[in-house]
C-alpha positions in Angstrom: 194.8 103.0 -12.2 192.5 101.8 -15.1 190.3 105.2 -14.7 193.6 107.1 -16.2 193.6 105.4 -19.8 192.8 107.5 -22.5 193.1 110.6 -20.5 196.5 111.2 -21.6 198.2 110.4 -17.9 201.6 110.8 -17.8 203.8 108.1 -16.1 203.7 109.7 -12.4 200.0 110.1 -12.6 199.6 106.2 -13.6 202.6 105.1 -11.0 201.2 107.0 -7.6 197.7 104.9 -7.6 199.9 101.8 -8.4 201.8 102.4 -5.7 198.9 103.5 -3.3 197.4 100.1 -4.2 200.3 98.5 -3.6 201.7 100.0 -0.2 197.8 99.1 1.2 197.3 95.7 -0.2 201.4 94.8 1.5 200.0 96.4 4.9 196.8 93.9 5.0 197.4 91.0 6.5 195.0 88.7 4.1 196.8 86.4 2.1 194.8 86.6 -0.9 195.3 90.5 -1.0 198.8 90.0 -1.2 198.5 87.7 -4.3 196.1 90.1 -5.9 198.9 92.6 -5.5 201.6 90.2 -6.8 199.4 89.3 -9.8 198.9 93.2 -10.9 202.5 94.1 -10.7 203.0 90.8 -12.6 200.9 91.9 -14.9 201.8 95.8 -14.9 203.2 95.7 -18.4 200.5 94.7 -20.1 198.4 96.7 -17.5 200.6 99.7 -18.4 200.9 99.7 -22.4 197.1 99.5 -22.2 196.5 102.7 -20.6 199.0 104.5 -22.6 197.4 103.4 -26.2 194.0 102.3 -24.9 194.3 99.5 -27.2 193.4 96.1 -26.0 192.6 92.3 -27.9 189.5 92.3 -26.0 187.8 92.1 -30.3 189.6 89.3 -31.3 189.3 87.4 -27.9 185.6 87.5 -28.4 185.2 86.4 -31.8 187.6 83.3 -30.5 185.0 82.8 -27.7 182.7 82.8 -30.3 184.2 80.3 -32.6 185.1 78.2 -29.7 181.3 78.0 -28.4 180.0 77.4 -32.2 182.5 74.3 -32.5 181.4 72.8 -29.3 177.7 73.2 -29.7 178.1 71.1 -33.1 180.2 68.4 -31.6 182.7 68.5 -34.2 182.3 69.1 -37.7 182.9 66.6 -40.7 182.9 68.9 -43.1 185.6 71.8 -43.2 183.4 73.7 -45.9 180.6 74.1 -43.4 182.9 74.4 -40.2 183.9 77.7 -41.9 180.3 79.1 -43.2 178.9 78.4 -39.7 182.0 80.1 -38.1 181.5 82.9 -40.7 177.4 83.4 -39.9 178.1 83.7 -36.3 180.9 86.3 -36.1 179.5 88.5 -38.6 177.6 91.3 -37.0 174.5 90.7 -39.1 173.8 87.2 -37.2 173.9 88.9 -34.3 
């Protein structure tokens, strides 16, 4: 399903491997199959509008991961000033 983004698929290419995937994960007999199946169709919108615009906020997740580690390896910050100037030199690219 994920192998047809930015191919320019149209919606009966994308929908046949969904439902391939489907039919054979509602003919196993594992329980945890099944739930993977009922997360991706829960999930199919989202699934969906990223392979027709092969846009995703995997960027901005990152740099949140980012700011999230920073704030936790300083134990908190008392000053807001230098909260942002350390948030700011680790997301840039040239800190990396």
């Amino acid at each position: 399903m994920l192998a047809c983004a930015r191919t320019g698929a149209n919606r009966h290419q994308v929908g046949h491997p969904r439902w391939k995937f489907l039919t054979w994960c509602a003919d196993a007999d594992i329980p945890e199959v099944r739930r993977l199946a009922a997360t991706v169709d829960r999930w199919w919108p989202e699934t969906e509008a990223f392979i027709a615009t092969g846009h995703s906020n995997a960027k901005s997740e990152g740099i949140n991961r980012m700011i999230k580690l920073t704030a936790r390896a300083a134990h908190g910050f008392r000053n807001p000033a230098n909260q942002r100037l350390r948030t700011r030199c680790v997301t840039t690219r040239r800190a990396r």
